[in-house]
C-alpha positions in Angstrom: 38.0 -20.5 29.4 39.6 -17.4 28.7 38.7 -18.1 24.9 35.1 -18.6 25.6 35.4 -15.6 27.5 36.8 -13.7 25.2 34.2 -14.6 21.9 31.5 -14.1 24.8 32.8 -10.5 25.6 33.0 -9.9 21.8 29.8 -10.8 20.5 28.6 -8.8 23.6 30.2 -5.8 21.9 29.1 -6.7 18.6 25.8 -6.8 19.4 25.6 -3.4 21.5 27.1 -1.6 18.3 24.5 -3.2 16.2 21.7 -1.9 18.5 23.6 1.6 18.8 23.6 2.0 14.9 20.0 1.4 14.8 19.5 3.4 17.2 21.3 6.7 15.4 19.4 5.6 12.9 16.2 6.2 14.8 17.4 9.5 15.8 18.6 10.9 12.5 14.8 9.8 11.5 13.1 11.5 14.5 15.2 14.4 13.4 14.3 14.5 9.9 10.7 14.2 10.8 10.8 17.6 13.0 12.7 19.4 10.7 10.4 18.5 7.5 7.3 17.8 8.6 5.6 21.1 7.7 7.0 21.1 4.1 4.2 20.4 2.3 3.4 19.9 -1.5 2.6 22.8 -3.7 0.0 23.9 -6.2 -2.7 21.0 -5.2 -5.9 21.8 -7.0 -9.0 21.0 -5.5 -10.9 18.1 -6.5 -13.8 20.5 -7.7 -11.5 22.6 -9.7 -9.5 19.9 -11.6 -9.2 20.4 -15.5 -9.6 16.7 -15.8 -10.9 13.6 -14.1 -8.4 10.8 -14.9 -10.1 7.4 -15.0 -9.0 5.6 -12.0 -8.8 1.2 -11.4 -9.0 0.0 -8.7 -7.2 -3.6 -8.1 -8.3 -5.6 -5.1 -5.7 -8.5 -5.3 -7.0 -11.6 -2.9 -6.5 -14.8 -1.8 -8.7 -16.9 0.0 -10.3 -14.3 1.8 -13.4 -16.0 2.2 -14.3 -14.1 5.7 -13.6 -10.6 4.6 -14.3 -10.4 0.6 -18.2 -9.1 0.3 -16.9 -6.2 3.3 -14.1 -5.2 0.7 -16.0 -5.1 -2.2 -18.9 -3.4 -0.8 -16.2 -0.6 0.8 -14.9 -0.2 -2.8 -18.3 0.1 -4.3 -18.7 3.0 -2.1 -15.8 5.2 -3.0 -17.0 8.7 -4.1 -15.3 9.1 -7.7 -17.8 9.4 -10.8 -18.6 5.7 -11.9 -17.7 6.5 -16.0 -14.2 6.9 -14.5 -13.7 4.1 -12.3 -13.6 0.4 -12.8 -13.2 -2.3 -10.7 -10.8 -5.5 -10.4 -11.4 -8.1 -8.3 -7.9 -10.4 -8.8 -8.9 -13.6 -6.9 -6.0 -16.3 -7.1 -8.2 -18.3 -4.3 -8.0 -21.9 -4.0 -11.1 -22.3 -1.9 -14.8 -21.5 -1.1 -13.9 -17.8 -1.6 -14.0 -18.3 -5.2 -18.2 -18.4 -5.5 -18.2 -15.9 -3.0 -16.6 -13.4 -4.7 -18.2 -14.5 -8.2 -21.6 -14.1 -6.8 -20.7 -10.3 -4.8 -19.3 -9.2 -8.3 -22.3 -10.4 -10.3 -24.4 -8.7 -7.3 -23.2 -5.1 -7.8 -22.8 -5.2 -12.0 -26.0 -5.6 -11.8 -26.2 -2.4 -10.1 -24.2 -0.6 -12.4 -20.5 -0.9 -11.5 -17.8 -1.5 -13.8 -16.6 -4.3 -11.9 -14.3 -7.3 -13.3 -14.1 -10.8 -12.1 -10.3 -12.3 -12.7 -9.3 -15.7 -11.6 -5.9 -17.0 -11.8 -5.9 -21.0 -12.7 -2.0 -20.7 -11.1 -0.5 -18.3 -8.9 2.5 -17.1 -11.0 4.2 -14.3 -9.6 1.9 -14.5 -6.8 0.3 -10.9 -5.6 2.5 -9.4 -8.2 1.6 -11.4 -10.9 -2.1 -10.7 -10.1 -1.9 -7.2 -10.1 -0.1 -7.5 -13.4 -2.3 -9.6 -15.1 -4.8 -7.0 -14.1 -2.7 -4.1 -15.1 -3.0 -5.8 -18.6 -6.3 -5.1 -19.2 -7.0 -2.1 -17.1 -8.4 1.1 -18.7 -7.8 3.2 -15.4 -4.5 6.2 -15.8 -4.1 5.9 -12.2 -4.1 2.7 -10.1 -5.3 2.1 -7.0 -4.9 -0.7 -4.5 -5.8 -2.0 -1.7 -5.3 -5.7 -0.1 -8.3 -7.3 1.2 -8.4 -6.3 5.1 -8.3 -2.5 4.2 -11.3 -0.5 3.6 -10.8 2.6 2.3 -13.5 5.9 3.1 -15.8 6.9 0.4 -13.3 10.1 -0.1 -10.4 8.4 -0.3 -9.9 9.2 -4.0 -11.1 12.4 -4.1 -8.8 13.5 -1.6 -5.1 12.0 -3.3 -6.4 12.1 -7.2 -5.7 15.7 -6.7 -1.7 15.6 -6.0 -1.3 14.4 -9.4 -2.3 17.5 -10.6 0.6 19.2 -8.4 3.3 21.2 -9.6 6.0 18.4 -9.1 4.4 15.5 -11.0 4.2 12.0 -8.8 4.0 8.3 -9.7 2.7 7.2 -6.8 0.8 8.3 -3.5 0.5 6.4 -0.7 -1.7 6.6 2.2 -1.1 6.1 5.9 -2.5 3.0 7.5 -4.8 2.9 10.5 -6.3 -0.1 12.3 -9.5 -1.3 13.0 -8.9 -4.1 16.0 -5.8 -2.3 17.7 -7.2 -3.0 21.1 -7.7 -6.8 20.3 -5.1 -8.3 21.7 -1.5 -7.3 23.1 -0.1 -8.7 19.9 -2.4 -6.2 18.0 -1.1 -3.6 20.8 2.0 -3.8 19.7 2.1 -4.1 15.7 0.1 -0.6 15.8 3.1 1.3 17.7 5.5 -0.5 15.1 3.6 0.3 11.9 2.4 3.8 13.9 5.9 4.3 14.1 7.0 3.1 10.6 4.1 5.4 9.0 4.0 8.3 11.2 8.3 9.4 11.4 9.9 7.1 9.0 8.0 7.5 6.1 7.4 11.1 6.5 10.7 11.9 7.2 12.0 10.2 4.0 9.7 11.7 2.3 9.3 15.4 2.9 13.3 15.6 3.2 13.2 14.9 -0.3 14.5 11.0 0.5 13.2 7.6 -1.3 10.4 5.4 0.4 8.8 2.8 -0.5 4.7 2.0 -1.6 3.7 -0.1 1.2 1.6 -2.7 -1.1 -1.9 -1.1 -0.4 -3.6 1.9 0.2 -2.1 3.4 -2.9 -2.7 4.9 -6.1 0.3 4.6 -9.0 0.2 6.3 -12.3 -0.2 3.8 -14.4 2.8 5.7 -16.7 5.2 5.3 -13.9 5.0 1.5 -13.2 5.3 1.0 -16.5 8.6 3.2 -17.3 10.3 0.9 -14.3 9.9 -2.3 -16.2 6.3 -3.1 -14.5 5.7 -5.3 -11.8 9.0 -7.9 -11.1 7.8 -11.5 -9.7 11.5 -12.8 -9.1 11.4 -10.8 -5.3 9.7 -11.4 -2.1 9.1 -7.6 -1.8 7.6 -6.7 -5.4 5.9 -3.3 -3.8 9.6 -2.0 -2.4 11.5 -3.3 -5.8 9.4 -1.3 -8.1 9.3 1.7 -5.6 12.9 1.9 -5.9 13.2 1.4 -9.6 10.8 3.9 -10.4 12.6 6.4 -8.4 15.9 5.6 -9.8 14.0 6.6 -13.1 13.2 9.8 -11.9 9.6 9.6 -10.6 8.7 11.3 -7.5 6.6 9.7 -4.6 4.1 11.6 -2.0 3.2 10.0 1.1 0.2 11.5 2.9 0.2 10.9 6.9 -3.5 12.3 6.9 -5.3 10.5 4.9 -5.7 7.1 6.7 -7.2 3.8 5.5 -8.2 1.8 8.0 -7.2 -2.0 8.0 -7.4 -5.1 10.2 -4.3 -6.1 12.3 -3.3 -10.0 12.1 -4.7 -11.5 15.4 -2.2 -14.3 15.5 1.6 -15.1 14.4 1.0 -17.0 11.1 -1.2 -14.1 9.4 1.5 -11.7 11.2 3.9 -13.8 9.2 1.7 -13.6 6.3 1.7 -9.8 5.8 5.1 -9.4 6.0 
């Protein structure tokens, strides 16, 4: 008994120092945040005062997103950027119904004008990575935006982060903060918005403007294209292709801006699986 005991009284222990290392961890982050939080980037040009519009593509990877497809591409449609410098990429590896869907939304607004490509996928190698590398291969945009198919981005969206690109410290990548549309659903939905609140709001911004690596959070984004391509390009062999390439691109020197007021709002998973799903 005094064995059991023992293990008992030292997993016990074990256990309280894990949870007191995360919780320094929050602390030093909380810190960080305060201390930084005002340092903000320099020499940001207005959008009107540019000396260049870069030609932007926008990838819209998917995957049987039969409910929500027309409601993205219609969002995306809308984004205030000239359309000579924007193109469009539906990446559909569906399996299902959402297939015709999406053929018939895309063949709906080129006909009103919108650069705007159809790519399906007969199989899903590399998964969301391998979409959004396929499409990378044919893209004409210098900057890359995307977004997964429960966001939906304001018509300003661009015009407000193309601008940091032109900064004095040059950045591969911008990413957005995420808001939510059904936050008051459910409890569930409750609490995943205080998690990722928390997640966007200190840790990212306290990595970030104390001059510390973070990560693209898959969506809500914009990459230049010349970054993703000097860290090798999108990798399929990892579960976490958004946090691999963040990493290697930063490792090659790039510098990444993360922008707690510009939010995209997206929907929230209602139930476990598509909580599952999204991470």
């Amino acid at each position: 008994m005094e064995l059991v005991s023992f293990l008992i009284l030292g997993i016990y222990f074990l256990l309280l120092f894990v949870l007191a290392l995360f919780g320094v961890h929050r602390y030093l982050l909380t810190f960080l945040y305060y201390k930084n939080k005002k340092r903000l980037p320099r020499g940001v040009p207005s959008f009107e005062n540019l000396p260049c519009l870069p030609f932007v593509t926008v990838q819209l990877p998917i995957y049987n997103e039969k409910y929500v497809v027309e409601r993205l591409i219609k969002q995306v449609c809308a984004l205030d950027y000239p359309q000579d410098r924007l193109e469009i990429q539906l990446l559909d590896d569906s399996t299902d119904e959402t297939v015709e869907i999406a053929k018939g939304v895309v063949r709906e607004y080129e006909a009103k004008g919108f650069s705007i490509a159809y790519l399906h996928r007969a199989n899903r190698a590399g998964y969301k990575a391998g979409a959004l590398d396929a499409g990378l291969k044919v893209a004409r945009g210098e900057l890359i935006a995307v977004f997964d198919a429960d966001f939906l981005p304001e018509p300003d969206f661009l015009k407000k982060l193309v601008p940091y690109f032109f900064a004095e410290k040059k950045y591969g990548m911008v990413q957005a903060r995420w808001g939510h549309l059904n936050q008051d659903y459910s409890l569930m939905t409750q609490a995943q918005s205080i998690l990722l609140d928390g997640h966007f709001v200190i840790e990212h911004t306290a990595r970030n403007r104390s001059g510390r690596f973070f990560n693209f959070n898959g969506t809500a984004g914009i990459w230049d294209r010349r970054c993703i391509e000097s860290a090798g390009g999108w990798h399929f062999d990892t579960l976490t292709e958004d946090l691999d390439l963040s990493y290697r691109a930063q490792l090659k020197g790039w510098k990444f801006l993360y922008l707690p007021d510009v939010v995209v709002p997206a929907e929230l998973p209602v139930d476990m699986n598509g909580f599952k799903a999204q991470q």
